[in-house]
C-alpha positions in Angstrom: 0.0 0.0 0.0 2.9 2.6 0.8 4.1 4.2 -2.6 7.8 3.6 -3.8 8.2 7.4 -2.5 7.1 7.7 1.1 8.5 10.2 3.5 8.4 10.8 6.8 8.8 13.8 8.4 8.7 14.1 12.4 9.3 18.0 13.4 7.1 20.0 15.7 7.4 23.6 14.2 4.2 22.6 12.3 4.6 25.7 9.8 8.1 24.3 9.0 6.4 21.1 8.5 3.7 22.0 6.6 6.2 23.6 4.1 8.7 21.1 4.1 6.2 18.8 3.0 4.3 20.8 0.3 7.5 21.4 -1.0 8.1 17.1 -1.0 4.9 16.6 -2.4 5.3 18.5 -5.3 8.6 16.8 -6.2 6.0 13.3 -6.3 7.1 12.2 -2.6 4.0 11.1 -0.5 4.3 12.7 2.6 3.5 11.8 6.6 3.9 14.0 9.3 4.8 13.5 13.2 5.1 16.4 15.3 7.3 13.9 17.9 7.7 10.3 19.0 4.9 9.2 20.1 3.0 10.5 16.8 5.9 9.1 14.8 5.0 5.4 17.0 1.8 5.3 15.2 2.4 6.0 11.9 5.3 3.8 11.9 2.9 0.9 13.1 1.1 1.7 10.0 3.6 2.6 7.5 7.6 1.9 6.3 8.6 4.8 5.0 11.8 4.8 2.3 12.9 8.2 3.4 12.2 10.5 6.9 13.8 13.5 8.0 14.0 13.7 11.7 14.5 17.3 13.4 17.2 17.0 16.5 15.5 19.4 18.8 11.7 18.1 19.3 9.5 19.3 22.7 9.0 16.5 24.8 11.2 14.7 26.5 12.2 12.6 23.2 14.8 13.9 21.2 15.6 13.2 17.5 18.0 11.0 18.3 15.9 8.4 19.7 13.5 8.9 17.0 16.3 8.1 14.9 17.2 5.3 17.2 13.1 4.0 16.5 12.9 4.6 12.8 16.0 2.2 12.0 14.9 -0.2 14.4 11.6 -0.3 12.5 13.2 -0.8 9.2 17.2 -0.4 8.6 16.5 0.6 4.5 14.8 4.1 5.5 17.1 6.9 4.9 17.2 9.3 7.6 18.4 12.8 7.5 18.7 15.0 10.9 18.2 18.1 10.1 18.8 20.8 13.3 19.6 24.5 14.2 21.9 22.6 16.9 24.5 20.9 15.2 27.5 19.9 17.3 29.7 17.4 16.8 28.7 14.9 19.1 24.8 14.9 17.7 26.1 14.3 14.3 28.2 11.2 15.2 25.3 10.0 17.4 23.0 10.5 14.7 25.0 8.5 12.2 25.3 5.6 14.7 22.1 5.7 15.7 21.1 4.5 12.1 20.9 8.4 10.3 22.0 8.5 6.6 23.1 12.4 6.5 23.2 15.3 8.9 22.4 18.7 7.9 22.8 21.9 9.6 19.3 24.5 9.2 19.2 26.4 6.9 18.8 23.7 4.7 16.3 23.4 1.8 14.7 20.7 -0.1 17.4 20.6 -2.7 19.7 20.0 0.2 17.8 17.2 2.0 17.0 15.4 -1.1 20.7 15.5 -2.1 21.5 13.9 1.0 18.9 11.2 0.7 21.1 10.4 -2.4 24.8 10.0 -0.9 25.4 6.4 0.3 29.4 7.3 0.8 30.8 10.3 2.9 32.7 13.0 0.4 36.2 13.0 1.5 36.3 16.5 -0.2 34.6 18.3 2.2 36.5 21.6 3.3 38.1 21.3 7.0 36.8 24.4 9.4 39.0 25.0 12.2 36.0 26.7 14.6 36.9 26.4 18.2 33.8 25.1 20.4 32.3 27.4 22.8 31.5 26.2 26.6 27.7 26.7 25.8 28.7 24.3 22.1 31.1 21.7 24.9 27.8 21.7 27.4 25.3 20.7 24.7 27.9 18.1 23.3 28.3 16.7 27.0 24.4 16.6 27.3 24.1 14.4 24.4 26.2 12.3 24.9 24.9 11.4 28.4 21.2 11.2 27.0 22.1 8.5 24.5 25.0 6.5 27.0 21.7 6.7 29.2 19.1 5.5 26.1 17.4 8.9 26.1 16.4 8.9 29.9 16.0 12.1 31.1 16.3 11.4 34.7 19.3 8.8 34.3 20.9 11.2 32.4 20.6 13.9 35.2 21.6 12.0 37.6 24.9 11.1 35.6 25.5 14.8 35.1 24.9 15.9 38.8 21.5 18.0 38.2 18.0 18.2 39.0 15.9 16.4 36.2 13.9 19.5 35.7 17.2 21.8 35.2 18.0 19.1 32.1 14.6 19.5 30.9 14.9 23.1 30.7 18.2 23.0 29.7 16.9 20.5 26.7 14.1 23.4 26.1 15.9 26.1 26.0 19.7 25.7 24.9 20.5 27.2 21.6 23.5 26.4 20.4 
Protein backbone atom coordinates (compact mmCIF):
# COMPACT_ATOMS: atom_id res chain seq x y z
CA UNK A 1 0.00 0.00 0.00
CA UNK A 2 2.90 2.58 0.78
CA UNK A 3 4.06 4.18 -2.61
CA UNK A 4 7.78 3.65 -3.77
CA UNK A 5 8.21 7.41 -2.47
CA UNK A 6 7.12 7.66 1.14
CA UNK A 7 8.52 10.23 3.48
CA UNK A 8 8.43 10.78 6.75
CA UNK A 9 8.76 13.80 8.39
CA UNK A 10 8.66 14.13 12.38
CA UNK A 11 9.26 18.01 13.35
CA UNK A 12 7.14 19.98 15.66
CA UNK A 13 7.36 23.60 14.18
CA UNK A 14 4.24 22.59 12.30
CA UNK A 15 4.59 25.70 9.82
CA UNK A 16 8.05 24.25 9.00
CA UNK A 17 6.40 21.10 8.45
CA UNK A 18 3.68 22.03 6.59
CA UNK A 19 6.19 23.61 4.13
CA UNK A 20 8.69 21.08 4.13
CA UNK A 21 6.19 18.78 3.01
CA UNK A 22 4.34 20.76 0.26
CA UNK A 23 7.54 21.37 -0.98
CA UNK A 24 8.10 17.06 -1.04
CA UNK A 25 4.86 16.60 -2.36
CA UNK A 26 5.25 18.49 -5.29
CA UNK A 27 8.56 16.78 -6.21
CA UNK A 28 6.04 13.33 -6.27
CA UNK A 29 7.05 12.16 -2.57
CA UNK A 30 3.97 11.08 -0.47
CA UNK A 31 4.34 12.74 2.59
CA UNK A 32 3.48 11.80 6.56
CA UNK A 33 3.90 14.04 9.25
CA UNK A 34 4.82 13.47 13.20
CA UNK A 35 5.10 16.40 15.29
CA UNK A 36 7.30 13.92 17.94
CA UNK A 37 7.70 10.34 19.04
CA UNK A 38 4.89 9.17 20.06
CA UNK A 39 3.00 10.55 16.80
CA UNK A 40 5.92 9.10 14.83
CA UNK A 41 5.02 5.35 16.96
CA UNK A 42 1.83 5.31 15.21
CA UNK A 43 2.43 5.98 11.86
CA UNK A 44 5.32 3.81 11.91
CA UNK A 45 2.85 0.90 13.10
CA UNK A 46 1.07 1.70 9.98
CA UNK A 47 3.64 2.63 7.48
CA UNK A 48 7.60 1.93 6.35
CA UNK A 49 8.64 4.83 4.99
CA UNK A 50 11.78 4.76 2.34
CA UNK A 51 12.94 8.18 3.42
CA UNK A 52 12.18 10.49 6.95
CA UNK A 53 13.83 13.54 7.99
CA UNK A 54 14.04 13.72 11.73
CA UNK A 55 14.52 17.34 13.36
CA UNK A 56 17.18 17.04 16.51
CA UNK A 57 15.52 19.36 18.83
CA UNK A 58 11.66 18.11 19.32
CA UNK A 59 9.53 19.27 22.69
CA UNK A 60 9.00 16.52 24.77
CA UNK A 61 11.21 14.68 26.52
CA UNK A 62 12.23 12.62 23.21
CA UNK A 63 14.83 13.95 21.22
CA UNK A 64 15.65 13.15 17.49
CA UNK A 65 17.96 11.05 18.30
CA UNK A 66 15.85 8.38 19.66
CA UNK A 67 13.46 8.89 17.00
CA UNK A 68 16.27 8.09 14.87
CA UNK A 69 17.17 5.25 17.22
CA UNK A 70 13.11 3.97 16.49
CA UNK A 71 12.91 4.57 12.77
CA UNK A 72 16.02 2.16 11.97
CA UNK A 73 14.89 -0.16 14.45
CA UNK A 74 11.57 -0.27 12.48
CA UNK A 75 13.20 -0.81 9.22
CA UNK A 76 17.24 -0.39 8.58
CA UNK A 77 16.53 0.58 4.54
CA UNK A 78 14.85 4.09 5.48
CA UNK A 79 17.11 6.95 4.87
CA UNK A 80 17.20 9.31 7.60
CA UNK A 81 18.38 12.78 7.47
CA UNK A 82 18.70 15.02 10.90
CA UNK A 83 18.19 18.07 10.06
CA UNK A 84 18.81 20.77 13.32
CA UNK A 85 19.57 24.45 14.17
CA UNK A 86 21.91 22.62 16.90
CA UNK A 87 24.47 20.94 15.20
CA UNK A 88 27.46 19.91 17.26
CA UNK A 89 29.73 17.44 16.80
CA UNK A 90 28.72 14.86 19.07
CA UNK A 91 24.77 14.90 17.75
CA UNK A 92 26.12 14.27 14.32
CA UNK A 93 28.22 11.20 15.22
CA UNK A 94 25.31 9.99 17.43
CA UNK A 95 23.03 10.54 14.67
CA UNK A 96 24.97 8.51 12.19
CA UNK A 97 25.33 5.56 14.74
CA UNK A 98 22.08 5.70 15.74
CA UNK A 99 21.13 4.47 12.06
CA UNK A 100 20.90 8.39 10.35
CA UNK A 101 22.02 8.53 6.62
CA UNK A 102 23.06 12.39 6.49
CA UNK A 103 23.24 15.27 8.94
CA UNK A 104 22.41 18.67 7.88
CA UNK A 105 22.82 21.90 9.56
CA UNK A 106 19.31 24.50 9.21
CA UNK A 107 19.21 26.39 6.90
CA UNK A 108 18.77 23.72 4.68
CA UNK A 109 16.25 23.42 1.83
CA UNK A 110 14.67 20.68 -0.06
CA UNK A 111 17.35 20.57 -2.70
CA UNK A 112 19.72 19.99 0.17
CA UNK A 113 17.81 17.24 1.99
CA UNK A 114 17.04 15.41 -1.09
CA UNK A 115 20.73 15.51 -2.08
CA UNK A 116 21.50 13.91 0.98
CA UNK A 117 18.87 11.22 0.70
CA UNK A 118 21.10 10.39 -2.42
CA UNK A 119 24.81 10.02 -0.92
CA UNK A 120 25.38 6.36 0.26
CA UNK A 121 29.37 7.30 0.83
CA UNK A 122 30.79 10.32 2.92
CA UNK A 123 32.72 13.00 0.44
CA UNK A 124 36.22 13.02 1.46
CA UNK A 125 36.29 16.48 -0.21
CA UNK A 126 34.61 18.32 2.22
CA UNK A 127 36.51 21.60 3.29
CA UNK A 128 38.07 21.27 7.01
CA UNK A 129 36.82 24.39 9.41
CA UNK A 130 39.00 25.04 12.18
CA UNK A 131 36.02 26.65 14.62
CA UNK A 132 36.90 26.36 18.16
CA UNK A 133 33.79 25.10 20.39
CA UNK A 134 32.33 27.44 22.80
CA UNK A 135 31.46 26.23 26.65
CA UNK A 136 27.70 26.67 25.81
CA UNK A 137 28.71 24.25 22.11
CA UNK A 138 31.06 21.68 24.86
CA UNK A 139 27.78 21.72 27.41
CA UNK A 140 25.31 20.71 24.73
CA UNK A 141 27.88 18.12 23.28
CA UNK A 142 28.27 16.66 26.99
CA UNK A 143 24.38 16.59 27.33
CA UNK A 144 24.06 14.38 24.44
CA UNK A 145 26.20 12.29 24.92
CA UNK A 146 24.85 11.37 28.41
CA UNK A 147 21.18 11.23 27.03
CA UNK A 148 22.08 8.48 24.48
CA UNK A 149 24.96 6.54 26.98
CA UNK A 150 21.72 6.73 29.16
CA UNK A 151 19.06 5.54 26.13
CA UNK A 152 17.36 8.92 26.14
CA UNK A 153 16.42 8.88 29.88
CA UNK A 154 16.02 12.14 31.06
CA UNK A 155 16.31 11.41 34.69
CA UNK A 156 19.29 8.83 34.32
CA UNK A 157 20.87 11.22 32.35
CA UNK A 158 20.64 13.88 35.22
CA UNK A 159 21.63 12.00 37.62
CA UNK A 160 24.89 11.13 35.63
CA UNK A 161 25.45 14.77 35.10
CA UNK A 162 24.86 15.85 38.80
CA UNK A 163 21.46 18.02 38.24
CA UNK A 164 17.97 18.18 39.02
CA UNK A 165 15.86 16.36 36.20
CA UNK A 166 13.92 19.46 35.68
CA UNK A 167 17.21 21.77 35.18
CA UNK A 168 17.99 19.09 32.10
CA UNK A 169 14.59 19.54 30.95
CA UNK A 170 14.91 23.11 30.69
CA UNK A 171 18.18 22.97 29.66
CA UNK A 172 16.91 20.46 26.75
CA UNK A 173 14.11 23.37 26.14
CA UNK A 174 15.90 26.08 25.98
CA UNK A 175 19.75 25.71 24.93
CA UNK A 176 20.49 27.24 21.55
CA UNK A 177 23.54 26.42 20.39
Amino acid sequence: MDSERLLLIVEDDEAFARTLARSFERRGYRVLHADGMAAMDALLALHTPQYAVVDLKLKGEATGLACVRALHAHSATTRIVVLTGFASIATAVEAVKLGASQYLAKPSNTDDIEAAFGQQEGNPEVALTNRSSSIKTLEWERIHQVLAESDFNISEAARRLGMHRRTLSRKLDKQRV
